[in-house]
N, C-alpha and C positions, 0 to 999 in steps of 0.2 A: 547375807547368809540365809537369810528368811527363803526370800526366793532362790537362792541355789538347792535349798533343800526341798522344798515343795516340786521344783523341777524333778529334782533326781526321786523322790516321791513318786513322781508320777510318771514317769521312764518307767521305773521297777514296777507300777500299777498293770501299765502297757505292756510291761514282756510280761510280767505272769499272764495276762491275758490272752498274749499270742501262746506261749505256755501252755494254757487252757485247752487253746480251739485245736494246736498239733495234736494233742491226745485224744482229744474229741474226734477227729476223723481217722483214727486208728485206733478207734475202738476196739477191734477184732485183737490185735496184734495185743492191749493191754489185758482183754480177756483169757488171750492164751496167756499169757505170762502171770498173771493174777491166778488160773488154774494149775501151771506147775511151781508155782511159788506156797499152795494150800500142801501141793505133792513134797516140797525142799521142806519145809518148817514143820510139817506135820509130828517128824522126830520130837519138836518142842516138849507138845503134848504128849508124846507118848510116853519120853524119857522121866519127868516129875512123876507121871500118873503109874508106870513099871515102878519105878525104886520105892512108890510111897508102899505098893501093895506086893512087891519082891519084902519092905520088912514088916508091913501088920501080918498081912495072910503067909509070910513063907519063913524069913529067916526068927520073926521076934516069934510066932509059935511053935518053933520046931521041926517045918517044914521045911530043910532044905532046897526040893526038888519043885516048890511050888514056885521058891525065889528065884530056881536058878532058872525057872521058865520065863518068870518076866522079863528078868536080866536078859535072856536070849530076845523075847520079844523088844526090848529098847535097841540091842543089836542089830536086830531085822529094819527096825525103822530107821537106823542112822545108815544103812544101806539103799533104801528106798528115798532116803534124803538128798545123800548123794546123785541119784539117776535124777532126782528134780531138780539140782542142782546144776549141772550140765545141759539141761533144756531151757533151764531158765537162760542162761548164757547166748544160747538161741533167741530166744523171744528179745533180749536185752535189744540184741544187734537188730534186729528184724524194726525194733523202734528207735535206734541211732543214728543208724546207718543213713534213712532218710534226712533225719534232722542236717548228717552233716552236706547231704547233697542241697539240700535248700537255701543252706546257708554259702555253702560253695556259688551254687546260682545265683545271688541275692550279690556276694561280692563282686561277680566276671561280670557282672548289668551294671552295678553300681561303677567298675572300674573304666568302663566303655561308655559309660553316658557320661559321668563325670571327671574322667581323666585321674581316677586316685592313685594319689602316688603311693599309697600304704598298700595297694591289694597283695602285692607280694607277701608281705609282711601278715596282712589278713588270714592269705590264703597258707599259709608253712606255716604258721605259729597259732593266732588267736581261733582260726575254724576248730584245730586242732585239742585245742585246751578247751573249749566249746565241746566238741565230741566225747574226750575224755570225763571232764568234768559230768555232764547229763549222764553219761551211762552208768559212772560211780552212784549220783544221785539217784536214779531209780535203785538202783542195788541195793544200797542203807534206805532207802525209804522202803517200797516193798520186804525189806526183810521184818524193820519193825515194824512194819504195819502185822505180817503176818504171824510175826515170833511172840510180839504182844497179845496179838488174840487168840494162840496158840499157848499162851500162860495163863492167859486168865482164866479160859475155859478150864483148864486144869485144875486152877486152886479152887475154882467152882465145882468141879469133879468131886476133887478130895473133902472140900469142906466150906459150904459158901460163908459161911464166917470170916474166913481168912481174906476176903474181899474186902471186906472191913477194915482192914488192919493196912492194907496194900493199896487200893485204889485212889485216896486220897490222895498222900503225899505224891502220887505219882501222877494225879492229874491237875493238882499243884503246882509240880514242877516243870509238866510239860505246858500249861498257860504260864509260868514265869518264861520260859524258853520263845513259846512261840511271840511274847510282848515284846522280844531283842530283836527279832528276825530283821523287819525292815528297818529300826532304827542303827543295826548293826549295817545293815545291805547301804544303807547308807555311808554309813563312815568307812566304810572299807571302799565303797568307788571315792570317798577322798581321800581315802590313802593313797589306791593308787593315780588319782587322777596327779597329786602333788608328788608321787614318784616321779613318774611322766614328766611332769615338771624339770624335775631336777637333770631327768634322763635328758631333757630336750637342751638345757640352760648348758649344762656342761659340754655335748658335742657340740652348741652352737661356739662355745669357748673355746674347742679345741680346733675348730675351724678356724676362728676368727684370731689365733695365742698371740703370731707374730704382729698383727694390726693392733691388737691389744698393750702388747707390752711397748711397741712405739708410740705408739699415743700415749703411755703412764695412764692406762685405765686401772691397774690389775687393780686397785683397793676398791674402785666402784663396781666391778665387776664384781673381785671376790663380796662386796658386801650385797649384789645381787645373789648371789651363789647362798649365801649365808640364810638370806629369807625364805627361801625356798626350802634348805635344809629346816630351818627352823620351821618350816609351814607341816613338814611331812611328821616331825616330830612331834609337832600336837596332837596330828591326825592320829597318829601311830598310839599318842598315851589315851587321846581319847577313845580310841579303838581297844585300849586294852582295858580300859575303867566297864565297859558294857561285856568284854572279856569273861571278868569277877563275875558278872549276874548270871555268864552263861555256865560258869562253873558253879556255881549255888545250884540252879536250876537243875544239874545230872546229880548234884549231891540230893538236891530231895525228891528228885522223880528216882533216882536209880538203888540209893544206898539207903535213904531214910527208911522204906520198906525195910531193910532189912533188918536195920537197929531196933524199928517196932515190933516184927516176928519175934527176935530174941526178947525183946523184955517182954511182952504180951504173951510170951510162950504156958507162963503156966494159967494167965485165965482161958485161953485157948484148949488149954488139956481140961479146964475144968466143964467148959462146955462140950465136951466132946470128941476134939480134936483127938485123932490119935499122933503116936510118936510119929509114924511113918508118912504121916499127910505132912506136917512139919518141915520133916527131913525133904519130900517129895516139893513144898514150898519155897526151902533155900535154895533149893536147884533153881527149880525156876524163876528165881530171881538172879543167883548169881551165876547160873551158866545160860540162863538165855535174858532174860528181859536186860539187865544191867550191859552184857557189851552190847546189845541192838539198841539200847536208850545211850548210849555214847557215840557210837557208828553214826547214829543217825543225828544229833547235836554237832557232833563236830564236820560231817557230812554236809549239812544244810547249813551252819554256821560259817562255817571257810570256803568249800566250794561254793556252795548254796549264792552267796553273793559274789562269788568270782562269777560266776557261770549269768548272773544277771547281769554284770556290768560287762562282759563279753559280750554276748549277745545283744544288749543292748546299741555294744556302738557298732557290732558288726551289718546288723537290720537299719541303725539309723541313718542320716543324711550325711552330708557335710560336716567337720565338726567345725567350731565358732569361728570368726575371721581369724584373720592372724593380729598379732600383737604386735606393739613396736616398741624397741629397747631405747632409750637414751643413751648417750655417752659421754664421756668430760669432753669440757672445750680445749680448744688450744688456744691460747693468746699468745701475743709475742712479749717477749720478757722486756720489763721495762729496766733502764740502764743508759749510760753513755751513748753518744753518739759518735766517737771516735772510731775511724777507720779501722778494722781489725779482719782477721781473716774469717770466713766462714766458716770455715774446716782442716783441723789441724792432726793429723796424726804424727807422733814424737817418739821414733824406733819403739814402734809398735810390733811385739809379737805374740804370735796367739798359734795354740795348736791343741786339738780336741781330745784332750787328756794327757796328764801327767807324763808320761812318757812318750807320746806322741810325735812327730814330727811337725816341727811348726809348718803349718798353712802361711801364715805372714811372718817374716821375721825382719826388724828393725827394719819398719817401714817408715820413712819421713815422709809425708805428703801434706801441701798445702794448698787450699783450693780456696779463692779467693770470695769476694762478696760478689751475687752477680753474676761470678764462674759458672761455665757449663762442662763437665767433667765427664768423659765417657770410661766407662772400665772394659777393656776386653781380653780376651786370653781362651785359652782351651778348655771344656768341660769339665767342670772338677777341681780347677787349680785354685778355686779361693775368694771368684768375686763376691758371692752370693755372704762368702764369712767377712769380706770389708765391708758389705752393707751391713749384715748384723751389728759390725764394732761402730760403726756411725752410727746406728740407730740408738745405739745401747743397748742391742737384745744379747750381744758377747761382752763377755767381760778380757780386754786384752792380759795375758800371761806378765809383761812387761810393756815399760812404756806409756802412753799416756796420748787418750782422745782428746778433742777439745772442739766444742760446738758455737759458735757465736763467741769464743774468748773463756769461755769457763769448760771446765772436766764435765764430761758423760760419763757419769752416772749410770752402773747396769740397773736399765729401766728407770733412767730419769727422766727430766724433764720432758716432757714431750711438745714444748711452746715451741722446741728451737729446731726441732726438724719431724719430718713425717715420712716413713718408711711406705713405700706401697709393693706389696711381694708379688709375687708371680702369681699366686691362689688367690683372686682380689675377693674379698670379705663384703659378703653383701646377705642384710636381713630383712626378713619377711616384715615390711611393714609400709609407709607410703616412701616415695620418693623423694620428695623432700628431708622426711628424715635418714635417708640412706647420705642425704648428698651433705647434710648440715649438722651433722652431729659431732666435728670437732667445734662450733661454735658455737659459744654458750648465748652471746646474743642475738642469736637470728641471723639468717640472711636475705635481704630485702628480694623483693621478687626480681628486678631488673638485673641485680648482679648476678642471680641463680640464673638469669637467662643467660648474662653477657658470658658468662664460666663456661654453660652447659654450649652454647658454640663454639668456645673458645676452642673446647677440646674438644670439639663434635660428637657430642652428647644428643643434641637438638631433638634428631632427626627419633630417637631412638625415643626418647620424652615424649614426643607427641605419640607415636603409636602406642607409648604406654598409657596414656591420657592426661600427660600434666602433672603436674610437681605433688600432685595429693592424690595419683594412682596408685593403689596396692602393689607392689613390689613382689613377686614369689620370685626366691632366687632358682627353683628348680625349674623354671621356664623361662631363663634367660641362658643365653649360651655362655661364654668361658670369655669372648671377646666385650658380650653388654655388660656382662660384670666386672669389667676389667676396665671399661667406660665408665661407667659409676664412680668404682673406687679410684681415679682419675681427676673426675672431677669434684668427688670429696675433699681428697689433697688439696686438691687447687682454691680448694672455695676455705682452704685452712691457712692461719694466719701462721706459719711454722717458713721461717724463712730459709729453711735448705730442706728441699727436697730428694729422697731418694727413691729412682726407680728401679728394684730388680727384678729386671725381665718382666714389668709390670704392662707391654705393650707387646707380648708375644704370641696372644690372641688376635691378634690387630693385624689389618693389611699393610704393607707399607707407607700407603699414603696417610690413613688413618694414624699409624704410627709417627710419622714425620709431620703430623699436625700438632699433636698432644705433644710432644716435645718440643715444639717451636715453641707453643701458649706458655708452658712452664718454663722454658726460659729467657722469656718476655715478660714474665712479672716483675713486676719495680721492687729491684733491691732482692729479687729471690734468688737463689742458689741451685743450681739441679748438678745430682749426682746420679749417671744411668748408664747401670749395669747390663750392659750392650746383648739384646736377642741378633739384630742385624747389624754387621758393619757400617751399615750404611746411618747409623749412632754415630757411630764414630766421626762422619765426613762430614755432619752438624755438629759436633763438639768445639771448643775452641780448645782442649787439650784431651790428649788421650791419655788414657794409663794403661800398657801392658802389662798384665802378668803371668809368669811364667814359672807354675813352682815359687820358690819363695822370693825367685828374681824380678825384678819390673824394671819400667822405664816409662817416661812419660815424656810426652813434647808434644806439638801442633801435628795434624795428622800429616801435612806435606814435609814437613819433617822426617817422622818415623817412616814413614815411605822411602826415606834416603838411608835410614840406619839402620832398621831393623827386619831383617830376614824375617821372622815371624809374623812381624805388622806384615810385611808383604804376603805373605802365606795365607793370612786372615783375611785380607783386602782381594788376594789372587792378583795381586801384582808381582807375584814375583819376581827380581831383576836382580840373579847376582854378583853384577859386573858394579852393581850400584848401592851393593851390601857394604855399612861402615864399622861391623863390631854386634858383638852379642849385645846384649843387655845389661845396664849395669847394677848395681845389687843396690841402687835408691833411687826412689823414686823422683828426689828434691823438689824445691820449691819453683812452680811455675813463673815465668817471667813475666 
């Protein structure tokens, strides 16, 4: 903690510094802006210093016509306010404008040397909040710098006395304020750095939901999820405890004055003071100095440190390596050793809401130990929801799954089978832990090797540099991640495997390699929800489905019976057609 915050200490040190030197060479541009900002506030002054002597010299003696000239005169100056007002708006941009081109600059270099994948995101959102943020900031700071010494000269006008009464509590309050600045600048980049967090933890979740809920991670994840929430929450209380101080701080620089004036009023009248300097006093506290001492607190307070931790990471390097997640293991469930099927579904139906038209209805399918199972059918008609009800990410309407001999459980067990989907789920961290994290006990280096061939991984491993390369999945294509997540499966002790469309990234050959390996494992089960027919002509049974109808048999088979299987195959022969499909799928022989 010590050194997180010393760092980020010294970040916020560095930008106020580069801070510094931008204004510094735009000296000119602050000078004009510092001279129509004396022209905008100059009203300050005038308005307290008119109303004190519109009531001694005009309406408290009698003199209507003297008051009503001041009056006029405060009028003239909140016109002349205005015209400074609208210049200053000029000079504002004259000093932004730059800022955001440098910073523009600073990300297209940075995106081009270093391949950032965020510039997008840089360049449409945080330059932008960067621009915004600075230009607000000069606005509330310039106004109280000038509103303030556009009051004080006043109350020194009307009665230097009353400086007395005012000047403490007010610079009191603004050293309690300025003591928060960076310890506030602080907590707030960990607020949002453990935003960020949580931002990054949950799209990584939603990428990764289907590999998640077949593996049965969702409680180590959700209690990943959970620490994070938890992290941002302290951030968040601790940010609002320094909060309290910054509210003290506008109670005694902005209102304390004021509560003094009234009680100190009548030794003030004894000294001197008239009614009208008084009256001319509350003004300038409660229509100028009080909203430009909040403007400017809550201005430096919230933006103030948004706009350092912007900038911050927009000017700086790289941010920190990447991270690497853990995940539960799979083991294979301990139990009997007696023959049973690997996969049983028992007039199973399932259809995607209450009223719905079932996608599967009273499906019987039994897929033996060992079995190699291809699913194929038309776009759309349902494979993708059999691998769901296998995996356990569906809960069947009716009827009843069964994995290794016991019911699946929506989102159980995940020892007894491993889903690998089409979108193969792969995190920023080394390769090894991409490849080994359904196994709680390691995987020795020889069989990480003997897997990563198996499914011709190899080749792709060494141009990453070996099993403890950094992994970015946004520089892998759709087929290397789908090679990973392949050989993840494989190197998992989860004895029925399902593919869907988990090799459609994949050249054919590449794909007819990865499916031989998995169904060559001793004693494993593959179920693969066919991208190529040519799935199917390595299976030792197919399943067609068709709508809610299917049929299954060895593919030289379904080449004799099934008009559809031929249509899929582009065999079509219908001198050699035996009958539609029949409405079950039954038990393979």
């Amino acid at each position: 903690m010590t050194d997180g915050g010393s760092g980020q200490g010294a970040g916020a040190a560095d930008t106020y510094g580069q801070g510094a030197r931008f204004l510094r060479r735009r000296a000119r541009v602050v000078g004009r802006l510092a001279a129509w900002s004396v022209l905008e506030t100059g009203q300050t002054f005038v308005m307290g210093f008119a109303l004190a002597r519109a009531l001694d010299e005009g309406f408290l003696a009698g003199r209507s016509g003297v008051g009503l000239g001041w009056l006029g005169l405060a009028a003239v100056a909140v016109a002349v306010g205005a015209y400074g007002t609208r210049r200053v708006y000029g000079a504002v941009a004259a000093l932004v404008e730059p800022l955001r081109d440098a910073l523009v600059r600073r990300v297209v270099t940075r995106a081009l040397d270093d391949a950032d994948s965020a510039a997008v995101s840089r360049l449409t959102h945080q330059v932008e909040i960067a621009r915004d943020t600075f230009a607000g900031l000069v606005m509330v700071a310039r106004s109280f710098v000038f509103t303030a010494a556009g009051a004080l000269v006043g109350l020194f006008s009307l009665a230097p006395v009353l400086l007395l009464v005012v000047v403490p509590p007010l610079v009191l309050g603004l050293a309690l304020f300025a003591a928060t600045l960076r310890p506030m600048a602080r907590r707030q980049e960990t607020f949002l750095a453990a935003d960020e967090a949580i931002a990054e933890e949950l799209g990584t979740v939603a990428e990764g939901l289907r590999d998640i809920t077949a593996a049965g991670a969702e409680d180590r994840v959700a209690g990943e999820a959970e620490l994070r929430v938890e992290a941002e929450f302290r951030a968040a209380r601790t940010l609002a405890r320094w909060g309290v101080l910054r509210v003290l701080a506008v109670a005694l620089a902005g209102r304390f004055p004021i509560v003094l004036l009234i009680v100190t009023a009548p030794w003030l009248l004894d000294r001197g003071v008239t009614p009208g300097a008084l009256v001319g006093a509350l003004s300038y506290l409660t229509t100028s100095l009080l909203p430009a001492l909040q403007n400017l607190m809550h201005g430096l307070g919230a933006s103030g440190s948004r706009l350092v931790v912007v900038v911050r990471r927009l000017t700086a390097g790289a941010a920190a390596g990447p991270r690497t997640r853990d995940a539960p293991a799979a083991t294979l469930p301990s139990g009997d050793s007696r023959p049973q099927p690997a996969v049983e579904l028992r007039a199973v139906t399932f259809a995607y809401g209450e009223h719905a038209r079932p996608v599967v209805r009273d499906l019987d399918l039994t897929v033996p130990e060992g079995g190699h199972l291809a699913v194929v059918g038309p776009s759309g008609v349902g494979k993708s929801t059999l691998a769901g009800l296998v995996a356990g990410l569906l809960e069947p309407r009716s009827g009843e799954v069964r994995v290794g001999g016991a019911a699946v459980q929506h989102g159980g067990d995940p020892a007894r089978r491993v889903l690998i989907p089409q979108e193969a789920y792969v995190f920023t961290g080394t390769l090894r832990a991409n490849l080994t994290y359904l196994r709680a006990d390691g995987v020795p280096d020889a069989e990480l090797a003997a897997a990563a061939d198996a499914i011709g991984l190899s080749g792709l491993a060494d141009r990453l540099g070996g099993p403890e390369a950094i992994v970015d999945p946004a520089g892998l294509s759709a087929g290397e991640r789908q090679l990973i997540a392949l050989t993840r499966a494989y190197l998992s002790r989860a004895p029925v495997a399902v593919l869907d469309e988990a090799t459609c990234h994949l050249d054919p050959a590449a794909e007819a390699r990865a499916e031989h390996a998995f169904s060559r494992r001793p004693g494993g089960t593959l179920i693969v929800i066919a991208h190529r027919i040519s799935s199917a002509r390595r299976a030792s049974r197919v399943l067609i489905m068709d709508g809610p109808q299917t049929l299954s048999g060895p593919h030289e088979e379904l080449l004799l019976r099934s008009p559809l299987y031929q249509a899929l195959t582009g065999t079509w022969q219908p001198a050699r057609s035996a009958g539609a499909p029949s409405s079950s799928a039954g038990a393979p022989s």
